[in-house]
mmCIF file of the N, C-alpha and C atoms, coordinates in Angstrom:
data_MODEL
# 
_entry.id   MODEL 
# 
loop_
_atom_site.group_PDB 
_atom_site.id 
_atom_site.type_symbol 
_atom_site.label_atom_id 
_atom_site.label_alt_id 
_atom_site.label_comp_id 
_atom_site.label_asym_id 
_atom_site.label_entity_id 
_atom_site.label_seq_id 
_atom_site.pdbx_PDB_ins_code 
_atom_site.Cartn_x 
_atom_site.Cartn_y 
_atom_site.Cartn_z 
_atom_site.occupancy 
_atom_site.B_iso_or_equiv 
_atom_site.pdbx_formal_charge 
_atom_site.auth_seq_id 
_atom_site.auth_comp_id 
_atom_site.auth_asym_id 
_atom_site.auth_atom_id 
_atom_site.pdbx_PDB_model_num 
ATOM 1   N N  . UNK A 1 1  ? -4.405 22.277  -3.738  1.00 0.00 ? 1  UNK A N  1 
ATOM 2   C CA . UNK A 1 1  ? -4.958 21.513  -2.633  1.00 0.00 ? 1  UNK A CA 1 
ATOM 3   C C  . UNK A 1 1  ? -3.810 20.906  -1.832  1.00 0.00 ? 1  UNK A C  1 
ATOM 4   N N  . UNK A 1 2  ? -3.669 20.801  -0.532  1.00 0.00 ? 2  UNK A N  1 
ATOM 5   C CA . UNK A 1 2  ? -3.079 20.540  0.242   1.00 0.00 ? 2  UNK A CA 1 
ATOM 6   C C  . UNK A 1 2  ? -3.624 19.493  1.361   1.00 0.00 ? 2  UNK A C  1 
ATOM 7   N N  . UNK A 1 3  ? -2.876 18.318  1.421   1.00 0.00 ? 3  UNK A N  1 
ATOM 8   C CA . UNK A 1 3  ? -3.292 17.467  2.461   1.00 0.00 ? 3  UNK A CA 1 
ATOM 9   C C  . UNK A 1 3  ? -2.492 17.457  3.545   1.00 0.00 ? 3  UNK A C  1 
ATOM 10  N N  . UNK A 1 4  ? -3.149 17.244  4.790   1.00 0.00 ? 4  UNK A N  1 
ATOM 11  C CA . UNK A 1 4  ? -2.768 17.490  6.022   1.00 0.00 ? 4  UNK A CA 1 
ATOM 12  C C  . UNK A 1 4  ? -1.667 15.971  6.612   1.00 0.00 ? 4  UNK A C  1 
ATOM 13  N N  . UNK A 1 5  ? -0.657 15.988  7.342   1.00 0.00 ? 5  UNK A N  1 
ATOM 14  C CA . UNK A 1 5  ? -0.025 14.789  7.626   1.00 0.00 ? 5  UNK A CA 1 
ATOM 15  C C  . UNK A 1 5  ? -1.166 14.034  8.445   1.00 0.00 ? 5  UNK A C  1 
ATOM 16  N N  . UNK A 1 6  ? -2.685 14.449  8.520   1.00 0.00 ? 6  UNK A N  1 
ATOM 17  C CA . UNK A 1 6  ? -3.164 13.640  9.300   1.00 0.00 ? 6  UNK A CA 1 
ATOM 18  C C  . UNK A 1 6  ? -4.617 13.268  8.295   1.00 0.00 ? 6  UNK A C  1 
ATOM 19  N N  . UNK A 1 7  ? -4.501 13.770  7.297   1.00 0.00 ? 7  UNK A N  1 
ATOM 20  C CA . UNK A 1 7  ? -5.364 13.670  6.293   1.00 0.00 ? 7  UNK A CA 1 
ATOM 21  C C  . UNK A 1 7  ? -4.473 11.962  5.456   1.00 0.00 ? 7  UNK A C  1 
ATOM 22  N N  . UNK A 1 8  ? -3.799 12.349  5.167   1.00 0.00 ? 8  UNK A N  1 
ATOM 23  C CA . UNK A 1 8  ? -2.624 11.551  4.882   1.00 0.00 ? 8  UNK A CA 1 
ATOM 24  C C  . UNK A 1 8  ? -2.915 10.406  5.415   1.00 0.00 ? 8  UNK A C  1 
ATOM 25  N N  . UNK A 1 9  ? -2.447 10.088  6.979   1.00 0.00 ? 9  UNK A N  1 
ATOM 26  C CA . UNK A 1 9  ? -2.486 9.097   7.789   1.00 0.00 ? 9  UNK A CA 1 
ATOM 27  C C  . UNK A 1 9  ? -4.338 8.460   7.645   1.00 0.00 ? 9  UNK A C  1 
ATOM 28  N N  . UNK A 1 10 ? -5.227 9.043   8.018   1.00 0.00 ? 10 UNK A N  1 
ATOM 29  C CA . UNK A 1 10 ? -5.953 8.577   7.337   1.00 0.00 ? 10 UNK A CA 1 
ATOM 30  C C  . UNK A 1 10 ? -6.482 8.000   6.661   1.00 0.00 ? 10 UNK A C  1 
ATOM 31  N N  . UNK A 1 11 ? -5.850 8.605   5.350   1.00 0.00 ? 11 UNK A N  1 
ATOM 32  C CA . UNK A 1 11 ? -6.252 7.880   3.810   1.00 0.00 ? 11 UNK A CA 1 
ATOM 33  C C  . UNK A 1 11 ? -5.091 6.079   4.095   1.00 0.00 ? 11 UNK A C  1 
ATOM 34  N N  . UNK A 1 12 ? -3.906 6.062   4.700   1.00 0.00 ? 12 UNK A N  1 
ATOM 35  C CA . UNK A 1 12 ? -3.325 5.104   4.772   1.00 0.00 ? 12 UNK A CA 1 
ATOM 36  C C  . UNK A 1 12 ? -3.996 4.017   5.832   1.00 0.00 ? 12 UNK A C  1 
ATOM 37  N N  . UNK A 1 13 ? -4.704 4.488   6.094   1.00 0.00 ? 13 UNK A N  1 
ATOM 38  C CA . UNK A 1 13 ? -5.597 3.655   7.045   1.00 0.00 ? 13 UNK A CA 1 
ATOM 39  C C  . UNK A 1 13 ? -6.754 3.160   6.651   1.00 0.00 ? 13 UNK A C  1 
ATOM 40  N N  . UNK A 1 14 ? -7.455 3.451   5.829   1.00 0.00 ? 14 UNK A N  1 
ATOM 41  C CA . UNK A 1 14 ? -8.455 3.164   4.992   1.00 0.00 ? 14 UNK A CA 1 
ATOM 42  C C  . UNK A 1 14 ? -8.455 2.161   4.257   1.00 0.00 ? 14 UNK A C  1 
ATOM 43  N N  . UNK A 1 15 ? -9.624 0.890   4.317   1.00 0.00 ? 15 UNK A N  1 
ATOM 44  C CA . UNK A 1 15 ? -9.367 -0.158  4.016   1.00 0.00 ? 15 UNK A CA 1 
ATOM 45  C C  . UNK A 1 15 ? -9.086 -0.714  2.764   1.00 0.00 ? 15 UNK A C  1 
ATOM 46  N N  . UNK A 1 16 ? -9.476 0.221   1.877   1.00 0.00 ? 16 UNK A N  1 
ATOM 47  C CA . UNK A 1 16 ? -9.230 0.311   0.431   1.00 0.00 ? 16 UNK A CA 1 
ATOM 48  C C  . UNK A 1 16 ? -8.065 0.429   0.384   1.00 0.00 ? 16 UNK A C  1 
ATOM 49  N N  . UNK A 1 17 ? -7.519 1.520   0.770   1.00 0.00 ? 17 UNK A N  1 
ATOM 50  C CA . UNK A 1 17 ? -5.792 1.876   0.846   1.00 0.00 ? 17 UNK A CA 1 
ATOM 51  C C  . UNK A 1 17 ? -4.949 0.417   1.384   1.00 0.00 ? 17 UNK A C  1 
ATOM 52  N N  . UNK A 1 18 ? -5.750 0.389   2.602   1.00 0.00 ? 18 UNK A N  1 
ATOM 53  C CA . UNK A 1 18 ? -4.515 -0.697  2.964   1.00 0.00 ? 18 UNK A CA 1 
ATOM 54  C C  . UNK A 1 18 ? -4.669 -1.936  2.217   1.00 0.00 ? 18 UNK A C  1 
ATOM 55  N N  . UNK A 1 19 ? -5.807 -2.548  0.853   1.00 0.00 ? 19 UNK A N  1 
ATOM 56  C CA . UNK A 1 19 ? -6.409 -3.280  -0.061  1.00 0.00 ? 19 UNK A CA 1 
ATOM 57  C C  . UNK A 1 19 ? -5.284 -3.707  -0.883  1.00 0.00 ? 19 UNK A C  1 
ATOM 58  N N  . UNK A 1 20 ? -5.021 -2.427  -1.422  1.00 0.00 ? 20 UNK A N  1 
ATOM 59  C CA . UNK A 1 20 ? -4.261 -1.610  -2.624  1.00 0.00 ? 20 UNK A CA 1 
ATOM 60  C C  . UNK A 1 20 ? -2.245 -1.726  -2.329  1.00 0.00 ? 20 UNK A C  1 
ATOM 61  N N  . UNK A 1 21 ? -2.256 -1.127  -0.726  1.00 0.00 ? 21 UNK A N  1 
ATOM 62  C CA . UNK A 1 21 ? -1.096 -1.458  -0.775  1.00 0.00 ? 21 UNK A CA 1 
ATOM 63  C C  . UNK A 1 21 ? -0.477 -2.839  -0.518  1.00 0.00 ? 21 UNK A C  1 
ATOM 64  N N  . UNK A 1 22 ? -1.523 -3.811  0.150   1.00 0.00 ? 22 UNK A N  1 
ATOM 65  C CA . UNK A 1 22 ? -1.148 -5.256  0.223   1.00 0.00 ? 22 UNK A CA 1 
ATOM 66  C C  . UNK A 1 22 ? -0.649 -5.647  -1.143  1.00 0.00 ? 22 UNK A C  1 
ATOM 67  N N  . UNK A 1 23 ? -1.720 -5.662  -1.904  1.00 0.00 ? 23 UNK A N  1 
ATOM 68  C CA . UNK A 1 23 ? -1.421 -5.924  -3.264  1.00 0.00 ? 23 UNK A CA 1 
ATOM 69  C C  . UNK A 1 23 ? -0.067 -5.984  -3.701  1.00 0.00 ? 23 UNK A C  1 
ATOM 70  N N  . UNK A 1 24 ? 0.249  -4.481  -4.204  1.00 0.00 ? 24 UNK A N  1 
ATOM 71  C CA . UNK A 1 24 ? 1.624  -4.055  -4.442  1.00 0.00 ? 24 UNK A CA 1 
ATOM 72  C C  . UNK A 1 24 ? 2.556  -4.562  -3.649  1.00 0.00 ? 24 UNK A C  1 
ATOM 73  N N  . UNK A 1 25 ? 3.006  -4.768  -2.127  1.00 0.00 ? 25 UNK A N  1 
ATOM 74  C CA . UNK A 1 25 ? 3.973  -5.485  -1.502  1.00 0.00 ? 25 UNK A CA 1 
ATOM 75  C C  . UNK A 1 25 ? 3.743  -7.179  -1.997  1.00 0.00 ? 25 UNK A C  1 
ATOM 76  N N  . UNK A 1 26 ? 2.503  -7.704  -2.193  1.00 0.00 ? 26 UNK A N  1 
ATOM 77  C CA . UNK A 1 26 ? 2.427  -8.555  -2.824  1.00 0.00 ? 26 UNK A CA 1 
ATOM 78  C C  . UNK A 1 26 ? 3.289  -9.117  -4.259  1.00 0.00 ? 26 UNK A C  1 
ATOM 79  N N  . UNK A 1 27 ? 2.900  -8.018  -4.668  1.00 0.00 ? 27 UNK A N  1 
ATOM 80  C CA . UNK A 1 27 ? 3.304  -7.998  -6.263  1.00 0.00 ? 27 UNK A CA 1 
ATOM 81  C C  . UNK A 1 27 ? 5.039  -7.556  -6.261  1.00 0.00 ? 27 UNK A C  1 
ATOM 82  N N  . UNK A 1 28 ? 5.694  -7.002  -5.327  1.00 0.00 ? 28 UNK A N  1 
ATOM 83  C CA . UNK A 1 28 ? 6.927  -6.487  -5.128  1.00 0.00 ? 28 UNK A CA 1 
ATOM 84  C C  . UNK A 1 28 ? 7.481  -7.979  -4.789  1.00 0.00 ? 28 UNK A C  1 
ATOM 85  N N  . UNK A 1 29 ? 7.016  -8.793  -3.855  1.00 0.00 ? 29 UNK A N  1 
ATOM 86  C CA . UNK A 1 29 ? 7.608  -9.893  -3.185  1.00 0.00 ? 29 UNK A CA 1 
ATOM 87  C C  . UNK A 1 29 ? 7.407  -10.969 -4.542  1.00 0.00 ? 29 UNK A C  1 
ATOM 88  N N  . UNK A 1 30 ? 6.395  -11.085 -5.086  1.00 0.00 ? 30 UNK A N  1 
ATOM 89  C CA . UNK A 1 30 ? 6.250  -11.967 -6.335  1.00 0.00 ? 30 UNK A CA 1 
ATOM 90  C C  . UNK A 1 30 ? 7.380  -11.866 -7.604  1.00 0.00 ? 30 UNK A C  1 
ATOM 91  N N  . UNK A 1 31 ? 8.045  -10.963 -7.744  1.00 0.00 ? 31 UNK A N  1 
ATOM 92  C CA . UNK A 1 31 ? 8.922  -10.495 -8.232  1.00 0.00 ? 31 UNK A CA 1 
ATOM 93  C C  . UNK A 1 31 ? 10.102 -11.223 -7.946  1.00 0.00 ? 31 UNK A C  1 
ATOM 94  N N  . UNK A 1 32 ? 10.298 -11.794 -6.886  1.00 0.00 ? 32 UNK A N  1 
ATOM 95  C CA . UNK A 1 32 ? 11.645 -12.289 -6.416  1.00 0.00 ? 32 UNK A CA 1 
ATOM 96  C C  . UNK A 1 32 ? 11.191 -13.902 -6.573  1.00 0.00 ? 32 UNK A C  1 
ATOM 97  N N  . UNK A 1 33 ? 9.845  -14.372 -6.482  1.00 0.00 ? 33 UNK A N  1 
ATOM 98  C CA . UNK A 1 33 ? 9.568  -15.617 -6.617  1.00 0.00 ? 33 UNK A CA 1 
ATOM 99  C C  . UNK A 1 33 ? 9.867  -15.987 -8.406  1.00 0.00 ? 33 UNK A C  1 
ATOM 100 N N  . UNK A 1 34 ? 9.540  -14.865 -9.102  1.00 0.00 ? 34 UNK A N  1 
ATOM 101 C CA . UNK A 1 34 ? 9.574  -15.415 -10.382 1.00 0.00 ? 34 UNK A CA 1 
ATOM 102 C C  . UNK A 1 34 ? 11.270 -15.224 -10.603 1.00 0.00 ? 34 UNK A C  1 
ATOM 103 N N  . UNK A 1 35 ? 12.128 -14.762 -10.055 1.00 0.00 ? 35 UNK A N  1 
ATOM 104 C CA . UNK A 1 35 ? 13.235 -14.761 -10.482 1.00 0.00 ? 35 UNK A CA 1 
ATOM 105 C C  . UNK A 1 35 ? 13.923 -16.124 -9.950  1.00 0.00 ? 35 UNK A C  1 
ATOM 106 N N  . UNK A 1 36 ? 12.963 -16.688 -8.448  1.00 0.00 ? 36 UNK A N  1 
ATOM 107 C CA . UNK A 1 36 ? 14.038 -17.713 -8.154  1.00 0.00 ? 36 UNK A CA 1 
ATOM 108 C C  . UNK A 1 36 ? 13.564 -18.763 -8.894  1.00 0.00 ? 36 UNK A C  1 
ATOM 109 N N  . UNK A 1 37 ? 12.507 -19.027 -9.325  1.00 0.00 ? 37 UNK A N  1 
ATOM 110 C CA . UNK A 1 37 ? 11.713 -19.935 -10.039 1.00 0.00 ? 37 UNK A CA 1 
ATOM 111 C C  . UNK A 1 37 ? 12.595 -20.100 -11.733 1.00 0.00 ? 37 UNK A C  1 
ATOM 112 N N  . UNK A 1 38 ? 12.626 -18.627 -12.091 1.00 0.00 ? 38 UNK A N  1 
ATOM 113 C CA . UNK A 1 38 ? 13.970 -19.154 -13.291 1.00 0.00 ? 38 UNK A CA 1 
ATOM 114 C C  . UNK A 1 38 ? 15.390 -19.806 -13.058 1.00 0.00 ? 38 UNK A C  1 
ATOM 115 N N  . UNK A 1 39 ? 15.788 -18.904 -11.677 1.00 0.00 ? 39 UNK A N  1 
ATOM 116 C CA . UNK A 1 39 ? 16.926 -19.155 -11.673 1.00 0.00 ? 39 UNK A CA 1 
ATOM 117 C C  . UNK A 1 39 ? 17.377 -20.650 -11.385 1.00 0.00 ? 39 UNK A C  1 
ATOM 118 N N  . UNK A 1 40 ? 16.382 -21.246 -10.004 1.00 0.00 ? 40 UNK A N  1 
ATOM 119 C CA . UNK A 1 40 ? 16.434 -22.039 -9.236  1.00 0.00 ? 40 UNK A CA 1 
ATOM 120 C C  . UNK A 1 40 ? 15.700 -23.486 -10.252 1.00 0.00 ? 40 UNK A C  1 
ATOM 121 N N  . UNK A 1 41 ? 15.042 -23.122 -10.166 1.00 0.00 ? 41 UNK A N  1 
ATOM 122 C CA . UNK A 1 41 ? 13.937 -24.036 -10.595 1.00 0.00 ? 41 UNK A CA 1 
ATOM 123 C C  . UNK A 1 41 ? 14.676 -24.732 -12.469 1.00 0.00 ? 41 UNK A C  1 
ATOM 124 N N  . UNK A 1 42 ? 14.717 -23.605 -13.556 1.00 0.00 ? 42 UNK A N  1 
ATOM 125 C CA . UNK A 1 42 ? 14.879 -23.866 -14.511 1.00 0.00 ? 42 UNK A CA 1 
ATOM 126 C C  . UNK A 1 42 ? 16.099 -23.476 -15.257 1.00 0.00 ? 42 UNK A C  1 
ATOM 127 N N  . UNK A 1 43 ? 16.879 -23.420 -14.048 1.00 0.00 ? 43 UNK A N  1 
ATOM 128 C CA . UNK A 1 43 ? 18.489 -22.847 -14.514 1.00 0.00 ? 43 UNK A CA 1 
ATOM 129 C C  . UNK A 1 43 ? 18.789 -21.338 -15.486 1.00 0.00 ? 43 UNK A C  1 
ATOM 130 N N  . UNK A 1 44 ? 17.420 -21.072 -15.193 1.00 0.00 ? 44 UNK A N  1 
ATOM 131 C CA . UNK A 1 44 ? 17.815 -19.698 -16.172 1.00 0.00 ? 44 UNK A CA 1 
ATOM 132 C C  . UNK A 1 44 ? 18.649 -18.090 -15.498 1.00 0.00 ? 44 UNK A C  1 
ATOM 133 N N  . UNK A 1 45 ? 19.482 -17.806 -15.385 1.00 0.00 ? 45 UNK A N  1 
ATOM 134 C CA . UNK A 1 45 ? 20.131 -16.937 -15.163 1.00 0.00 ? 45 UNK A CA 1 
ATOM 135 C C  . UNK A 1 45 ? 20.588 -15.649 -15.723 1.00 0.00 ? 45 UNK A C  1 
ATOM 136 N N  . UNK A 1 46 ? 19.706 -14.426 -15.669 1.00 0.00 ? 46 UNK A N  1 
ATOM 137 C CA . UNK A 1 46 ? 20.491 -13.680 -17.001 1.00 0.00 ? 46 UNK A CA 1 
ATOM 138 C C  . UNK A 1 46 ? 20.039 -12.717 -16.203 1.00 0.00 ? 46 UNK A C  1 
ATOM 139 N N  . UNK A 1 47 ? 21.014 -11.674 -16.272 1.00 0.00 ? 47 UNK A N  1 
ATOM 140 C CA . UNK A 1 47 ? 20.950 -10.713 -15.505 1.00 0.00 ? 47 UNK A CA 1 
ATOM 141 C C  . UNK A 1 47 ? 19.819 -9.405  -16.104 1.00 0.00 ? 47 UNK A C  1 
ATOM 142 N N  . UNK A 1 48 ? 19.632 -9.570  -17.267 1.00 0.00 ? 48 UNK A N  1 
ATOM 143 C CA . UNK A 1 48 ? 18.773 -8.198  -17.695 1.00 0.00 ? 48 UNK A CA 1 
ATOM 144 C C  . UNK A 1 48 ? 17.571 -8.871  -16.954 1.00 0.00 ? 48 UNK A C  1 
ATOM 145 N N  . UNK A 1 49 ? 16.847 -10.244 -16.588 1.00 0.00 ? 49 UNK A N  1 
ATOM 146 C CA . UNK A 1 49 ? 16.221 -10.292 -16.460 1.00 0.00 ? 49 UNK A CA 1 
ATOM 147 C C  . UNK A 1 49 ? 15.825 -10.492 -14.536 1.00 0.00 ? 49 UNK A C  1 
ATOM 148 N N  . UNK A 1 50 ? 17.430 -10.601 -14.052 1.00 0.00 ? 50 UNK A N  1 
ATOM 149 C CA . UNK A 1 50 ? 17.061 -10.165 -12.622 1.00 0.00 ? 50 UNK A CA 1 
ATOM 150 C C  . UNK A 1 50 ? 16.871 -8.553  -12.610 1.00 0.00 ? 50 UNK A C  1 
ATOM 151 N N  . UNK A 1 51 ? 17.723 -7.764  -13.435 1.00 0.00 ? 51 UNK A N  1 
ATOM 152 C CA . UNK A 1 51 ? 17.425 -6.444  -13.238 1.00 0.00 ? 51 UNK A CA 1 
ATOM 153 C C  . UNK A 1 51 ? 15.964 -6.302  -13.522 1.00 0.00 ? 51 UNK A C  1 
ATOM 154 N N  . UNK A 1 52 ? 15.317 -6.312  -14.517 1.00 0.00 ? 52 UNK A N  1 
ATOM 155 C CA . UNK A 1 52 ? 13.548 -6.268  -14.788 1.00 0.00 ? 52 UNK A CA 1 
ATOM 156 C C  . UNK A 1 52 ? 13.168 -6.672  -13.563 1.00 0.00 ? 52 UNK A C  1 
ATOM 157 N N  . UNK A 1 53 ? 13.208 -8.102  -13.160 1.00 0.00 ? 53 UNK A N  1 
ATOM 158 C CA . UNK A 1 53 ? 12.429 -8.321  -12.351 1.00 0.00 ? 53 UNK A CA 1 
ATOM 159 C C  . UNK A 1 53 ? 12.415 -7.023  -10.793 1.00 0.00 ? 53 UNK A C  1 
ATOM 160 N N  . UNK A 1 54 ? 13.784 -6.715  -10.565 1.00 0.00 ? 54 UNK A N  1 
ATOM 161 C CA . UNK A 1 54 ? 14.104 -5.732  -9.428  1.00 0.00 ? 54 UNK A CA 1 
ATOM 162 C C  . UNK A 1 54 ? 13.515 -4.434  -9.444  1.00 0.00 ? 54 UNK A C  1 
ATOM 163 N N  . UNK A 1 55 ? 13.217 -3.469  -10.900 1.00 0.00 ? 55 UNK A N  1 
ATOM 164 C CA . UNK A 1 55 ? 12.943 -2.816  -11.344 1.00 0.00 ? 55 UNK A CA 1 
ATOM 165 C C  . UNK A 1 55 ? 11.353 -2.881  -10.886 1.00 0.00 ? 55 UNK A C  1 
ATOM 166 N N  . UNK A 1 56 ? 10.886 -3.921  -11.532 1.00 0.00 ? 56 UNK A N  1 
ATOM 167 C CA . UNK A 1 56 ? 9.533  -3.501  -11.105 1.00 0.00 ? 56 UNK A CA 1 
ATOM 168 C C  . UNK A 1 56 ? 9.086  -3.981  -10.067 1.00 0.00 ? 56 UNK A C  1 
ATOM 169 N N  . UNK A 1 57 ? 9.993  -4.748  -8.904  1.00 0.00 ? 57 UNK A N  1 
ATOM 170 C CA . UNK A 1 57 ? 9.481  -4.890  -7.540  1.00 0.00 ? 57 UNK A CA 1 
ATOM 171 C C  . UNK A 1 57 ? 10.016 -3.379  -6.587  1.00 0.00 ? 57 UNK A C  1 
ATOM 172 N N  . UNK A 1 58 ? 10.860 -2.972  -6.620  1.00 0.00 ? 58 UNK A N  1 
ATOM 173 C CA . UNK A 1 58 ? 11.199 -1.208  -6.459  1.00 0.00 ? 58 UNK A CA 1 
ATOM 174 C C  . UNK A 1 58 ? 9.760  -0.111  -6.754  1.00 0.00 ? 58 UNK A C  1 
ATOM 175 N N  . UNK A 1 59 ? 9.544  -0.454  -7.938  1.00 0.00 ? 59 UNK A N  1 
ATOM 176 C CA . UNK A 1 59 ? 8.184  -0.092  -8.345  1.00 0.00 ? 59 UNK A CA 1 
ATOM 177 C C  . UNK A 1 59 ? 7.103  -0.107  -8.029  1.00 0.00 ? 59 UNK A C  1 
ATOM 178 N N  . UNK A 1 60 ? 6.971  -1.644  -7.304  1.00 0.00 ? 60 UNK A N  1 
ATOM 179 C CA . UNK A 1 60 ? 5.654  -1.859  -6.918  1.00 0.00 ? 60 UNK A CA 1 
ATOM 180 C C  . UNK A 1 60 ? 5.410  -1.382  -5.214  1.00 0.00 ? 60 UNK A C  1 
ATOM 181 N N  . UNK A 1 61 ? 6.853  -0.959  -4.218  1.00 0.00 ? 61 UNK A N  1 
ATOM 182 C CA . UNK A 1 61 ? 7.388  -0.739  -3.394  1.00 0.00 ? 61 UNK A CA 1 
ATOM 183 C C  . UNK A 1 61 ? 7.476  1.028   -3.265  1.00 0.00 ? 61 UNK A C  1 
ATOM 184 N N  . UNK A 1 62 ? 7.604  1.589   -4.328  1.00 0.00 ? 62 UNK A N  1 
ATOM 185 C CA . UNK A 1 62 ? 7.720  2.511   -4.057  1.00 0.00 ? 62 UNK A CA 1 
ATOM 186 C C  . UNK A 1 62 ? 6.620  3.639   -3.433  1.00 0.00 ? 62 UNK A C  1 
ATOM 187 N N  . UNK A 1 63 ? 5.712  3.324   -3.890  1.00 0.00 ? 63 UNK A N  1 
ATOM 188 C CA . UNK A 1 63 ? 4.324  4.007   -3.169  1.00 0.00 ? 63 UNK A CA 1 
ATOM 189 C C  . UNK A 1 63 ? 3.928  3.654   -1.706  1.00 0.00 ? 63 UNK A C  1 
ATOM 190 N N  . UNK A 1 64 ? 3.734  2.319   -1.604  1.00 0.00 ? 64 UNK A N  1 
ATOM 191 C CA . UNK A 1 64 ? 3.748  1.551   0.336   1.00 0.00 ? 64 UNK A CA 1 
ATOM 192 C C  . UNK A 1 64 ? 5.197  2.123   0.783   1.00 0.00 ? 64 UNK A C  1 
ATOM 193 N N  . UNK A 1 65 ? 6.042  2.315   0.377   1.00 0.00 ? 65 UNK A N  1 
ATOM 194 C CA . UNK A 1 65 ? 6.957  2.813   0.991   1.00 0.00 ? 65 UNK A CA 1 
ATOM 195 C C  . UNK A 1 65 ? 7.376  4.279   1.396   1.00 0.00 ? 65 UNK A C  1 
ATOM 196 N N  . UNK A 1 66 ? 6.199  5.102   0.448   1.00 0.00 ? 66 UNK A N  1 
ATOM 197 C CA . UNK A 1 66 ? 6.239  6.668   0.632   1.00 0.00 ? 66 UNK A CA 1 
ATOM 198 C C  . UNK A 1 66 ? 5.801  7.100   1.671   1.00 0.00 ? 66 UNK A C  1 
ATOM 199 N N  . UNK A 1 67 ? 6.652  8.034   2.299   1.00 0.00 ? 67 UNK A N  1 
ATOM 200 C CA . UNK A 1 67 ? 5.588  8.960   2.899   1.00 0.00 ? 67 UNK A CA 1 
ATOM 201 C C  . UNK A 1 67 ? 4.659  10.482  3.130   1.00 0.00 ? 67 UNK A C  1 
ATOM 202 N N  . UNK A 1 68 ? 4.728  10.632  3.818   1.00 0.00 ? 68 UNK A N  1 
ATOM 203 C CA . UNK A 1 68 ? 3.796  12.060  3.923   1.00 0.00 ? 68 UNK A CA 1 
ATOM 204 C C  . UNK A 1 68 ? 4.557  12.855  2.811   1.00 0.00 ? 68 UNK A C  1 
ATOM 205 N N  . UNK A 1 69 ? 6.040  13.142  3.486   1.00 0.00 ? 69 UNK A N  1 
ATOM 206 C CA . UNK A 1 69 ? 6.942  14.040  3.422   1.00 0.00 ? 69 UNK A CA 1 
ATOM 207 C C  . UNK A 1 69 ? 7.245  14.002  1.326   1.00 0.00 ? 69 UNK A C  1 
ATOM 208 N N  . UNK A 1 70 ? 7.397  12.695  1.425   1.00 0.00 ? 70 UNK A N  1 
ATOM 209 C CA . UNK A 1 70 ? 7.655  12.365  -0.280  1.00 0.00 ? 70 UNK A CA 1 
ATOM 210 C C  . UNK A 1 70 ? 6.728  13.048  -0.875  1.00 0.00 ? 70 UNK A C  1 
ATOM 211 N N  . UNK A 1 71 ? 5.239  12.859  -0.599  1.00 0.00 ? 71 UNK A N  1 
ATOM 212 C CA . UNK A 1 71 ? 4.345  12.965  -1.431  1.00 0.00 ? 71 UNK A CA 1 
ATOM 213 C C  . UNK A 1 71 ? 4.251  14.941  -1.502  1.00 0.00 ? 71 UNK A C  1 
ATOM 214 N N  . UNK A 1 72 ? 3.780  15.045  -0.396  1.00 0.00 ? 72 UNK A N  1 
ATOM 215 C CA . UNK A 1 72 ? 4.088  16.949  -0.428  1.00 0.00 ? 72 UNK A CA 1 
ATOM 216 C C  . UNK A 1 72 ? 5.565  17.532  -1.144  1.00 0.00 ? 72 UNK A C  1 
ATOM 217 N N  . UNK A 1 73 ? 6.588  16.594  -0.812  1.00 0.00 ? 73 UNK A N  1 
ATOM 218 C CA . UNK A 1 73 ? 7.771  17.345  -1.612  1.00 0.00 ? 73 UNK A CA 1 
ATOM 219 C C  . UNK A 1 73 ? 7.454  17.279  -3.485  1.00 0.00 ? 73 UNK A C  1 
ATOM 220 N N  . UNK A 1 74 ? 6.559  16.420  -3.883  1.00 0.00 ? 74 UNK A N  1 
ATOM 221 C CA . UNK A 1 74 ? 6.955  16.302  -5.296  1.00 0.00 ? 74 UNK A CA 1 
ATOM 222 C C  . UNK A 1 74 ? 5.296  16.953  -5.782  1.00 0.00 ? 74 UNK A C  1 
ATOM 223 N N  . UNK A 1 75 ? 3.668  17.016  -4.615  1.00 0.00 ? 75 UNK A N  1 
ATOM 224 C CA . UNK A 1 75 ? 2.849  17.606  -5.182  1.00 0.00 ? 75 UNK A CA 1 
ATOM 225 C C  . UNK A 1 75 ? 2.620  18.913  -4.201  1.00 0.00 ? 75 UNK A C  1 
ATOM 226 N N  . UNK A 1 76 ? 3.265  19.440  -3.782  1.00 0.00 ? 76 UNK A N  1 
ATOM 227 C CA . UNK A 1 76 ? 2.612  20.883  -2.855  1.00 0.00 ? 76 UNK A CA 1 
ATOM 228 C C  . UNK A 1 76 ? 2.600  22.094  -4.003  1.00 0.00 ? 76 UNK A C  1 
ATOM 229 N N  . UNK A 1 77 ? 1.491  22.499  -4.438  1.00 0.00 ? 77 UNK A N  1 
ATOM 230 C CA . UNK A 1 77 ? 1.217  22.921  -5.480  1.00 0.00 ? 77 UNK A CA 1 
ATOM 231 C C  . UNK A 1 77 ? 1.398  25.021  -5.174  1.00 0.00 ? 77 UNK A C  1 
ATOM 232 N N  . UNK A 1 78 ? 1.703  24.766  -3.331  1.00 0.00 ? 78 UNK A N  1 
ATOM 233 C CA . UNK A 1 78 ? 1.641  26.020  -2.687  1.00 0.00 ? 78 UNK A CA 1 
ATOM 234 C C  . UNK A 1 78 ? 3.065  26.642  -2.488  1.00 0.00 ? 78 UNK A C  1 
ATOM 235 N N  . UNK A 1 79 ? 3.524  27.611  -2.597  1.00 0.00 ? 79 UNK A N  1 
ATOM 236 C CA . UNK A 1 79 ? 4.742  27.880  -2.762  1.00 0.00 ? 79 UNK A CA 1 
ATOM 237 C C  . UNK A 1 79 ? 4.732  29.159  -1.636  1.00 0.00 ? 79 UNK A C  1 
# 
């Protein structure tokens, strides 16, 4: 199955979609609150745990941040 760059655009337009990706930029930006909140707030500083926190705001970023092109390069099932 193959989706169209306008099938695509679409689905990113859809209010569910755009529901879903608030969320996640949500949850990407929350990521940096809980790190300043250790760092700032309760003097805690440790780097495995800024890396975690970066890790999974990248993560939560990486899908709102995809596009057409990403998604067909890693599922075009048509050769």
């Amino acid at each position: 199955m193959t989706i169209s760059p306008e099938e695509f655009a679409e689905w990113q337009q859809h209010p569910v979609t755009e529901w879903v990706m608030k969320a996640m930029l949500g949850h990407a930006e929350a990521q940096k609150s809980i790190w300043a909140e250790l760092a700032w707030e309760k003097g805690h500083v440790d780097t495995q745990t800024l890396t975690e926190a970066r890790v999974r705001s990248h993560c939560y970023l990486a899908i709102p941040e995809s596009s057409y092109e990403d998604w067909k390069a890693i599922n075009d099932t048509e050769a």
